[in-house]
N, C-alpha and C positions, 0 to 999 in steps of 0.2 A: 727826191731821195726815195730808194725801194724799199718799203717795209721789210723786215726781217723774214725770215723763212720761220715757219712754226709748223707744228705737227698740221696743225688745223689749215694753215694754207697750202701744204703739202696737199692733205686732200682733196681740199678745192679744185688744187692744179691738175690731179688725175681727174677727175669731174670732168674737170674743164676741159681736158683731152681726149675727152671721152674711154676712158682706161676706168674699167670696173676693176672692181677689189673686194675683197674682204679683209675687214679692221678686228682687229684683236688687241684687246688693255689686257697689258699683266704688270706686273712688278718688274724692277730694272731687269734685263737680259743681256751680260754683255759676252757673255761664249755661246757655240752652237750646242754646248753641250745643256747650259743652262735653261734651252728652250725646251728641252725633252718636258713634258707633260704640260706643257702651255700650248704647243705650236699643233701637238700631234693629231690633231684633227681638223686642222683648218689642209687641204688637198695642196698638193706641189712640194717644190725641191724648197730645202732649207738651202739660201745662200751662206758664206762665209767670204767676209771683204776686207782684205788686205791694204792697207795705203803702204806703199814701200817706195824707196828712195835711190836714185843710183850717185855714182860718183859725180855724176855731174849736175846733180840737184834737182834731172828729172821724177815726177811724181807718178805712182800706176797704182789705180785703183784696182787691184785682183779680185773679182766676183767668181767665185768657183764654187760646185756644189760643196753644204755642209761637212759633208765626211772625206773628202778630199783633201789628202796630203799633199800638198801642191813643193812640188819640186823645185825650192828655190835655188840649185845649182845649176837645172835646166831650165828653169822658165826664162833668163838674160836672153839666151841663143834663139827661143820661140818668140820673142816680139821685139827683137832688135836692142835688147840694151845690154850694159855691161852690167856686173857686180849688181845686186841689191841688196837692201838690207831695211828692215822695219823704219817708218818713218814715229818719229816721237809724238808725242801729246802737244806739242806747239807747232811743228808742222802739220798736223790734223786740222785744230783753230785755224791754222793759218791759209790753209787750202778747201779742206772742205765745210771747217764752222762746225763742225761735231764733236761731241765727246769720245773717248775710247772707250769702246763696247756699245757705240751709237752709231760705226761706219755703216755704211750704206749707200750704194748707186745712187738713189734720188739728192744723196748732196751734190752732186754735181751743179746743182742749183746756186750754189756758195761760190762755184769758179767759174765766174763769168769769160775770166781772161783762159780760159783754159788751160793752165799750168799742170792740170792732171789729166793723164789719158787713164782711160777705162779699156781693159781688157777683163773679157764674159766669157767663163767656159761654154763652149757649144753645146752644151747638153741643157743652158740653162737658158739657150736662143728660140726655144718653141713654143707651141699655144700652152703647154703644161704652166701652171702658177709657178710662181717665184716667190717664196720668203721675206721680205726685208722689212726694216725699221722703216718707218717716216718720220726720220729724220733726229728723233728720240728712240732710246731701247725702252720705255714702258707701253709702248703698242709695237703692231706688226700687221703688214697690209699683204695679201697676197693675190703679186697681177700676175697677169700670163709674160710668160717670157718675152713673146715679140711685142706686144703692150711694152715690155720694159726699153726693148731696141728702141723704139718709136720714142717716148720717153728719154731716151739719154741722146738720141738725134736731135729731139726738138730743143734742147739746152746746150747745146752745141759739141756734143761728147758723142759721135758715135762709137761704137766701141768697136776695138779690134774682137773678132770672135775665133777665137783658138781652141783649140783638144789640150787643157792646159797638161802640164807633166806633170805626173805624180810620184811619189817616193814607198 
């Protein structure tokens, strides 16, 4: 049996894959707006990560930069699905093991069977740091974008990399 996923072996596992970071403790975070005077000086893009749901009970992880209106009328037609819509707080548990206001790429860790694909706006696929919880919103690690690719490859998620739409 696999021990559970914890902040702490989250970052073992970047360790372990040789993926530098910088760690940051604050008090729960669960909007991108709430990170304003916690985040601002640790270097890179604040992500903002969507789980959303289509008619047919596929899952997408949306990682877009923070202040990015992501265009959920247009984003169906840019990664192949129809209709979406926010997935709830028991599909969260039930796919990635997190709380809401604790989404984050590195849970992809939680879905071994891959039931969720990851799509990563392009601007957040480069050596620049990237934002995210591990795993909990009372920290925030910030690795380089292609550290993250590598990262969601090695768990079996590569991500679709899109110019996501915005509104």
């Amino acid at each position: 049996m696999d021990l559970p996923w914890t902040k702490d072996r989250m970052l073992a596992e970047l360790q372990g894959l040789g993926i530098t970071y910088a760690l940051i403790e604050h008090p729960p975070l669960r909007t991108v707006e709430e990170t304003h005077g916690y985040w601002d000086h640790l270097p890179g893009l604040t992500a903002k990560n969507l789980l959303l749901k289509d008619a047919g009970g596929r899952f997408w992880l949306v990682v877009a930069p923070g202040e990015l209106r992501v265009d959920l009328k247009a984003l169906p037609a840019r990664i192949g699905s129809k209709r979406l819509s926010f997935a709830g707080p028991d599909d969260l548990a039930a796919t990635l093991a997190v709380e809401p206001g604790a989404v984050t790429p590195l849970a992809v860790v939680n879905d071994p069977t891959g039931r969720v694909s990851v799509v990563l706006d392009r601007s957040l696929a480069g050596p620049e740091p990237v934002k995210v919880h591990p795993l909990v919103n009372t920290a925030s690690v910030a690795v380089a974008g292609e550290a993250l690719l590598r990262f969601l490859a090695h768990h079996g998620h590569p991500p679709a990399v899109v110019d996501l739409p915005s509104r």
